[in-house]
PAFI-61931 format. One line per 8 residues: number of its first residue (from 1); for each residue x, y, z of N, C-alpha, C, O. Coordinates in steps of 0.1 Angstrom, whole numbers, plus 5000, padded with zeros to 4 digits. Each point is the difference from the previous one (the first is absolute). Example, Ala and Ser with C-alpha at 12.3 -4.5 7.8 and 13.67 -1.06 7.14 Angstrom:
2
1) 5132,4943,5078,4991,5012,5000,5009,5012,5000,5010,5000,5007  4986,5011,4986,5009,5011,5000,4992,5011,5008,5005,5011,5001
***
This chain:
210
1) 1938,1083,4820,5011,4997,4990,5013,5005,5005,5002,5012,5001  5006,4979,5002,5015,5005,5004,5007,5014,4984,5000,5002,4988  5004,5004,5025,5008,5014,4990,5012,4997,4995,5008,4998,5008  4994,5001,4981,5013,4997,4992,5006,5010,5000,4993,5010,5003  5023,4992,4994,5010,5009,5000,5010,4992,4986,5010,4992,5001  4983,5017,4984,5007,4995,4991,5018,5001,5002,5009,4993,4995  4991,5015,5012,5016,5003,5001,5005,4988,5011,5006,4990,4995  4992,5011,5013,5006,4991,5003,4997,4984,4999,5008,4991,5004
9) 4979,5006,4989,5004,4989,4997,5009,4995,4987,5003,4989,4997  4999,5021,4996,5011,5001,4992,5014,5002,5004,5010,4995,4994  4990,5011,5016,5018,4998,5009,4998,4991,5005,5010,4996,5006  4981,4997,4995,4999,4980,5008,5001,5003,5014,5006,4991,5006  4989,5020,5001,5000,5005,5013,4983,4994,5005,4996,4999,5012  4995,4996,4976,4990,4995,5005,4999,4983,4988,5005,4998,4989  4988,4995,5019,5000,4990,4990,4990,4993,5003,4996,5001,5011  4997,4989,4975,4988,4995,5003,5004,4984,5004,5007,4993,4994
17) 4987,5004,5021,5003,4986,5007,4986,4995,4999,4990,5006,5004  5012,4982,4990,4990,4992,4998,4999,4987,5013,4992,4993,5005  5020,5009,4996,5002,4991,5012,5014,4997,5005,5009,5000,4992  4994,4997,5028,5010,5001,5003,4997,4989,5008,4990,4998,5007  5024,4994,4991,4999,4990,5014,5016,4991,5002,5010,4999,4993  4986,4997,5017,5013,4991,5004,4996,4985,5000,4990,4995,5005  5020,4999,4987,5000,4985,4996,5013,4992,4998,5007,5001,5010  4997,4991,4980,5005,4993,4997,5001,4999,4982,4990,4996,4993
25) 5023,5007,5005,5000,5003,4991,4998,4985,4988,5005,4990,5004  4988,5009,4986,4993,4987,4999,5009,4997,4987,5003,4988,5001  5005,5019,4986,4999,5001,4992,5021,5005,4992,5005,5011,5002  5000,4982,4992,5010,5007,4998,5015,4996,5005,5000,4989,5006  5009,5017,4993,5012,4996,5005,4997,5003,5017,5005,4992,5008  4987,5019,4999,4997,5002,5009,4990,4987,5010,4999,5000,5012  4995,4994,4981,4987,4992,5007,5013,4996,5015,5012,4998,5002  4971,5003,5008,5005,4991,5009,5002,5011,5015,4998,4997,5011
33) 5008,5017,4981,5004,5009,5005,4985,5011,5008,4989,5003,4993  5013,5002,5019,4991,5009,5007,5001,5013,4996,5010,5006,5000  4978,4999,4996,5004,5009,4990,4984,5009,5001,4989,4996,5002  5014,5016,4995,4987,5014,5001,4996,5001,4988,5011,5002,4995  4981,4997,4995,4997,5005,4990,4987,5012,5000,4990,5001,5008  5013,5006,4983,4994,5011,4996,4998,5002,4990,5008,5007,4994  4977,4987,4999,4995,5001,4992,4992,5009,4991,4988,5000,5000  5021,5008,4991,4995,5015,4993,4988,4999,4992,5002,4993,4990
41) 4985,5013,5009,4993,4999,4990,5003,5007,4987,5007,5010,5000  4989,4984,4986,5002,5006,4989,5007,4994,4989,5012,5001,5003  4985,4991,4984,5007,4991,4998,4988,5000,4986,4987,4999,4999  5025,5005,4989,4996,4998,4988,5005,4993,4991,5000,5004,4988  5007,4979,5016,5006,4994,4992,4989,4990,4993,5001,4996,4988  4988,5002,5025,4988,4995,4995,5004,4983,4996,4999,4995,4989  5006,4997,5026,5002,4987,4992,4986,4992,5003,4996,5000,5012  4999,4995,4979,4983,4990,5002,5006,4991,5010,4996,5005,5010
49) 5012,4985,4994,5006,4993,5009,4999,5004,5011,5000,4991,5009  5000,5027,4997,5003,5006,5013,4994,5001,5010,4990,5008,4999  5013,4986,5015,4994,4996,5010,5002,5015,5009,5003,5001,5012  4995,5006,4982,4997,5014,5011,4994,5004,4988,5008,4997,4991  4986,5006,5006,4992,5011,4988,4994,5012,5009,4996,5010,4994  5002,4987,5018,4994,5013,5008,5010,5008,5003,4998,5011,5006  5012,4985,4990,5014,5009,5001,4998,5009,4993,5001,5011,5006  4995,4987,4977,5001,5009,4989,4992,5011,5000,4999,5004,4989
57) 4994,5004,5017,4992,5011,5000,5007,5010,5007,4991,5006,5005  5019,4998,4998,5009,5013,5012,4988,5005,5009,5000,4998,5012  4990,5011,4981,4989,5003,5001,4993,4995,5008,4991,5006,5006  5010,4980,4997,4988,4993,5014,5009,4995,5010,4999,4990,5007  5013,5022,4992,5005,4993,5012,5003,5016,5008,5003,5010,4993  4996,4990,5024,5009,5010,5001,5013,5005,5001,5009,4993,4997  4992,5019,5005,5013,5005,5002,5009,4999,5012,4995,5003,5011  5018,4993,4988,5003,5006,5021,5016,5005,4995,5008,4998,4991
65) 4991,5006,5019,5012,5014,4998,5015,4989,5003,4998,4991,5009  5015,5009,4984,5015,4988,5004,4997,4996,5013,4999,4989,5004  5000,5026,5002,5002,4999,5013,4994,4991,5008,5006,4992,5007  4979,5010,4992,4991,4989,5007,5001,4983,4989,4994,4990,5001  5014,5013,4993,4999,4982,4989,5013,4996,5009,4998,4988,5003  5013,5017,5001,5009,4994,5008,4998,4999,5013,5008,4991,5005  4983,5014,5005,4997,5003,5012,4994,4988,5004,5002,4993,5010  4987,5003,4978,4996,4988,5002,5011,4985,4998,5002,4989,5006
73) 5004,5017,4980,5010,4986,5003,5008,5000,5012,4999,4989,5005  5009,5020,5002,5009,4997,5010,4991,4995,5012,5005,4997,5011  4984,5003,4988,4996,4990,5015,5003,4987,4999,4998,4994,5010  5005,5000,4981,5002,4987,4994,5009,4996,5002,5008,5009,5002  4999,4978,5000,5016,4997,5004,5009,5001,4989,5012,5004,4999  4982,4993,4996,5010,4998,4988,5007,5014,4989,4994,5008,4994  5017,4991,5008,5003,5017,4990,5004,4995,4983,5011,5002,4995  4979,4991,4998,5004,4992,4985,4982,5004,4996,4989,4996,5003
81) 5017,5017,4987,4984,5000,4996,4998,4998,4981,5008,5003,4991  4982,4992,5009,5001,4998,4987,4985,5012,4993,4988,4999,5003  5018,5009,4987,4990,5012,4995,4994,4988,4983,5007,4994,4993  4980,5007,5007,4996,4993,4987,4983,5006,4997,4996,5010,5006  4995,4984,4985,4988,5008,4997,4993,4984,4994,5002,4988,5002  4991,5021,4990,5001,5010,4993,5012,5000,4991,5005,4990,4996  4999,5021,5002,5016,5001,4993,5005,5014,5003,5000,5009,4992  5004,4990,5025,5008,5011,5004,5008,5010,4993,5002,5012,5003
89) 5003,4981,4987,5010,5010,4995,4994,5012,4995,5007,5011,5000  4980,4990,4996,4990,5008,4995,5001,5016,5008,4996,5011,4997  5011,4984,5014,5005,5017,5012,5011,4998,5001,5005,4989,4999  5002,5024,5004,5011,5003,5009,5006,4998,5011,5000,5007,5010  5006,4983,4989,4998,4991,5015,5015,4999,5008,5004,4990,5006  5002,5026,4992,5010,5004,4998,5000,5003,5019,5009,4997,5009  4979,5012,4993,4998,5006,5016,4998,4985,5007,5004,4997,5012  4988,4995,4981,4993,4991,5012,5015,4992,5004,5005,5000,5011
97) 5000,4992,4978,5014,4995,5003,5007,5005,5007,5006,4993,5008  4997,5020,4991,5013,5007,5010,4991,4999,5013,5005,4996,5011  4985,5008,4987,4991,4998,5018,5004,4987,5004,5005,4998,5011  4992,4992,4979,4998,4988,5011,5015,4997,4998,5001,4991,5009  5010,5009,4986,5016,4999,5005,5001,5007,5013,5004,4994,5010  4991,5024,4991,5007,5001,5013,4991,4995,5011,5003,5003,5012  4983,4988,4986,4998,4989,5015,5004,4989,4997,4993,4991,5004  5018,5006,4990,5010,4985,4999,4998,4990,4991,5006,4990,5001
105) 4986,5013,4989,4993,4992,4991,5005,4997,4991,5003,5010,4993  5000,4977,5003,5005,4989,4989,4989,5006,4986,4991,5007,5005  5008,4993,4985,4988,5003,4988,5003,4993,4994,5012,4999,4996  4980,4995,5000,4998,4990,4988,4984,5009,4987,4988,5004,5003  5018,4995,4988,4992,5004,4990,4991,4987,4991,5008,4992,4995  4976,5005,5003,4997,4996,4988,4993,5008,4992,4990,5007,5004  5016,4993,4985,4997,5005,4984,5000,4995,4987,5005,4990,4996  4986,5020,4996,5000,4986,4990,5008,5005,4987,4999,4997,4988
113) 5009,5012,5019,5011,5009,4987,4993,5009,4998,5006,5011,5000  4981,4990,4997,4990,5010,4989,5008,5017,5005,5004,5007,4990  4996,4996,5018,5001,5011,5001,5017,5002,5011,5003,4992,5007  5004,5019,4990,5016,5004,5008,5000,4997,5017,4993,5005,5009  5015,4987,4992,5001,5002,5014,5005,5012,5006,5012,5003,4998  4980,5004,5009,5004,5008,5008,5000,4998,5021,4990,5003,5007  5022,4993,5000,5001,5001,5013,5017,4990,4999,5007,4996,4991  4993,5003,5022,5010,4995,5005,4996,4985,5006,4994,4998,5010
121) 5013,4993,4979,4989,4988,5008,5014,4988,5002,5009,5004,4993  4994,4987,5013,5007,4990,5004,5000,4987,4990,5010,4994,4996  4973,5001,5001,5003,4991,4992,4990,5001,4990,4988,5000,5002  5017,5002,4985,4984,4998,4985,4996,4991,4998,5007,4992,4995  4983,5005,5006,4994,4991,4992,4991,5002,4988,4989,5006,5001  5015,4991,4987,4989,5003,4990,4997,4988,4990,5006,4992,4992  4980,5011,5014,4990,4989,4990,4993,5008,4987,4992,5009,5001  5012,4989,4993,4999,5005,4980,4983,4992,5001,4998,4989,5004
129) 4996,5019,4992,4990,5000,4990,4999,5003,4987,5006,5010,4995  4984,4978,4997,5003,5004,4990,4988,5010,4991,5001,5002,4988  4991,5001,5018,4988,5011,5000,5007,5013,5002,4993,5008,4993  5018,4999,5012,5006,5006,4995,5014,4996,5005,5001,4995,5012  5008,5006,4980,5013,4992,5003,5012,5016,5005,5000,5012,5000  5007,4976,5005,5007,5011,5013,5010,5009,4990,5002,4998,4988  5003,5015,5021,5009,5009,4994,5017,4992,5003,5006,4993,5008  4997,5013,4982,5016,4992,4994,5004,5004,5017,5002,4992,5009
137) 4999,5021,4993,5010,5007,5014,4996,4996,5016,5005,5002,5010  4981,4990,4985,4996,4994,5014,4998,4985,5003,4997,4995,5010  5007,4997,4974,5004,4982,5001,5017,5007,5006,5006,4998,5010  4996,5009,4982,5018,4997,5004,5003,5000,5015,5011,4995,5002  4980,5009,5010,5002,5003,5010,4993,4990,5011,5000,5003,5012  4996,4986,4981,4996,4985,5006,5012,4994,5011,5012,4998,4999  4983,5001,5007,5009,4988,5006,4991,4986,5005,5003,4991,5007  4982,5011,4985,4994,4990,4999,4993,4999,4989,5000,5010,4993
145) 4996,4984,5003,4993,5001,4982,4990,4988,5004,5005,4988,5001  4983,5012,5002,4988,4990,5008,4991,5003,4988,4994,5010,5000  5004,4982,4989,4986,4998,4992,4995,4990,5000,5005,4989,5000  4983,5015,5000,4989,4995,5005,4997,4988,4987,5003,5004,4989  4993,4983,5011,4996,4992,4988,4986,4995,5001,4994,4994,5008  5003,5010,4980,4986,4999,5003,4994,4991,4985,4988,4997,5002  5017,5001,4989,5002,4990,4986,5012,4998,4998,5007,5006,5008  5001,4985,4983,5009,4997,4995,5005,5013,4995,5010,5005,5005
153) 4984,5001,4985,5008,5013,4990,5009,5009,5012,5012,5004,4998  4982,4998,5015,5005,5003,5008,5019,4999,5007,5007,5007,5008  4994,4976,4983,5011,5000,5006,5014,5007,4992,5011,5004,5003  4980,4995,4981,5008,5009,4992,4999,5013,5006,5011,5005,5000  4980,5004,5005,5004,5011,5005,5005,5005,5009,5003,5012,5001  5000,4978,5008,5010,5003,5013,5013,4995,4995,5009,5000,5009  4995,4996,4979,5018,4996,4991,4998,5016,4994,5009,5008,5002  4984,4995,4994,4999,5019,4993,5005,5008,5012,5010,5008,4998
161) 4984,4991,5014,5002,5011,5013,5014,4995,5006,5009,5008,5004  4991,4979,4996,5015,4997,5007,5014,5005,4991,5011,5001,5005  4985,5001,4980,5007,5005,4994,5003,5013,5004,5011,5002,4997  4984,5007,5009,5000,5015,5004,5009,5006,5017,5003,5012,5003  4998,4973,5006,5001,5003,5013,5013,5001,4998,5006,4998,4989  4999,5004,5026,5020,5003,5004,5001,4987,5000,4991,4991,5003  5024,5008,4994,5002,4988,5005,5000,4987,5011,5004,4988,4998  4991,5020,5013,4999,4998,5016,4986,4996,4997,4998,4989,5004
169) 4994,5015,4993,4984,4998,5002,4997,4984,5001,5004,4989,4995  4988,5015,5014,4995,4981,5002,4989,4997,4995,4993,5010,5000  5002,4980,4996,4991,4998,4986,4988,4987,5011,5003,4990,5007  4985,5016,4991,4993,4992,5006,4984,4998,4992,4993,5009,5000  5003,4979,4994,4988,5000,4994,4988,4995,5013,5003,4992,5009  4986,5012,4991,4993,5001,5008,4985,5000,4997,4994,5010,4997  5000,4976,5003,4987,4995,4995,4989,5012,5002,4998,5009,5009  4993,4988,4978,4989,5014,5009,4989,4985,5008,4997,4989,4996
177) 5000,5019,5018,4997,4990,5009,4985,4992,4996,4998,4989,5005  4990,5019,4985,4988,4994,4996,5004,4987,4992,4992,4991,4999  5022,5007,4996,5003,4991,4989,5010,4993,5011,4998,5012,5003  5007,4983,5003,5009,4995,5005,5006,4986,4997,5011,4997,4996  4975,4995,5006,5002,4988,4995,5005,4998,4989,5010,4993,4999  4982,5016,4987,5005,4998,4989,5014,5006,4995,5005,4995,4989  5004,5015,5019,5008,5004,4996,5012,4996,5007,5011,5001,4994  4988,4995,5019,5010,4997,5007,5005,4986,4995,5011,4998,5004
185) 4986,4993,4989,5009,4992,4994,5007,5004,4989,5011,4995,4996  4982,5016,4998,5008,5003,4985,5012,5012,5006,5010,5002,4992  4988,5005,5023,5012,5007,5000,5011,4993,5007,5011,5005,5001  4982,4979,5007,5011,4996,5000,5012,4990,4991,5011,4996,5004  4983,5000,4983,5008,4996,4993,5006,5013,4992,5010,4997,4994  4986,5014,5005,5006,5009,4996,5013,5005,5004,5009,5005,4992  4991,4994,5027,5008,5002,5001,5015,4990,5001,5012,5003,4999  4981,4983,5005,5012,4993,4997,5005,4998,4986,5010,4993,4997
193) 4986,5014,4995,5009,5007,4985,5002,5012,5001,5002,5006,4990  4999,4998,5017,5001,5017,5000,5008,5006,5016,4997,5010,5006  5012,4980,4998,5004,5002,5018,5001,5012,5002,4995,5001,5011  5008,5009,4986,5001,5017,4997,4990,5005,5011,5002,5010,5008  4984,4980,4989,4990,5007,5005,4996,4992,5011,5005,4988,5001  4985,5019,5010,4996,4995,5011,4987,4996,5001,4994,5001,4989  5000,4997,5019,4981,4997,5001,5002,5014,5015,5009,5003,5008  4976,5003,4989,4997,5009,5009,4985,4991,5003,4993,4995,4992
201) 5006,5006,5022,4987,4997,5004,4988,5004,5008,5003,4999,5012  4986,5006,4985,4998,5011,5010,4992,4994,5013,4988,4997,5003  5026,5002,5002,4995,4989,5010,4991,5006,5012,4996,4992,5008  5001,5020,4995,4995,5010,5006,4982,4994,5002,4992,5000,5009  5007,4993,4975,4986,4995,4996,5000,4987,5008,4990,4997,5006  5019,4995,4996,5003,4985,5002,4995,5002,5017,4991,4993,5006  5018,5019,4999,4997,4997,5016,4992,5008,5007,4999,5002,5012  4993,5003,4974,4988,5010,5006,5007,5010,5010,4998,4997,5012
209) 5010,5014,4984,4999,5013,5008,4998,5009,4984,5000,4997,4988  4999,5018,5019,4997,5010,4991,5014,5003,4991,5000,5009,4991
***
């Protein structure tokens, strides 16, 4: 059994990685883009829709110290990393961010609001759930607002969350991928009434990388 150090994984000097890799970013105002992700275990928003659910246990994943979570990204070419889970924000992600800025690194955050952002990140993205719905101080800090549609009622709840972002925020609805067929015509007449908003696609699925 790996030895935990409640302290420091509380200073976010350790963190649980569920998984790390280099790809293409599939998803977002970013798709398209080469990109590191590092994927935090631990994640209590609990959506039945959610295609990592082995994320949600912190507990079945190990620990590795900023240091070695960056060491591994910089072999990689690319300096554009994106931190997501799970639901990262759940740590302190205050050390790991300043680490990976001073090896040159772009950050992109996904979150689902539920919990404060804490780090230094370049671009937000937050996808609102509505299993638990995001904190007022961490929609305001969007510069992407990506919900997920997964029934109709849904599209009334992304007009509630878009109510909440900066003015700048870019608005993107984004089929849940088991339903596709059935939802991607309804989000695209939605959005030709609604130009505001964009289609996200997780196109990552389309061209089969991770």
């Amino acid at each position: 059994m790996q030895e935990v150090s409640p302290i420091k994984l509380k200073q976010g000097l350790l963190l649980p990685v569920m998984e790390s890799f280099y790809t293409i970013q599939g998803e977002g105002i970013q798709t398209g883009r080469a990109a590191y992700f590092i994927r935090l275990g631990g994640c209590d928003v609990g959506c039945v829709w959610c295609d990592v659910k082995a994320s949600w246990d912190a507990d079945a994943h190990l620990l590795f110290s900023i240091e070695d979570i960056v060491k591994k990204a910089a072999i990689e070419k690319a300096r554009f990393v994106v931190i997501t889970g799970g639901e990262p924000c759940m740590y302190d992600l205050i050390p790991l961010s300043r680490l990976l800025k001073d090896a040159g690194f772009k950050i992109a955050i996904e979150t689902s609001g539920a919990y404060p952002l804490s780090g230094e990140f370049d671009w937000v993205c937050v996808s609102p759930k509505k299993f638990k719905a995001p904190l007022a101080e961490s929609i305001i800090e969007a510069q992407e607002l990506k919900v997920v549609i997964f029934n109709a009622s849904d599209f009334k709840w992304a007009e509630e969350q878009a109510q909440k972002v900066n003015a700048d925020c870019e608005l993107l609805l984004q089929p849940e991928f088991s339903k596709f067929d059935l939802i991607m015509p309804q989000i695209i007449d939605y959005i030709k009434h609604n130009p505001n908003w964009r289609i996200s696609l997780q196109t990552h699925k389309i061209i089969n990388v991770p």
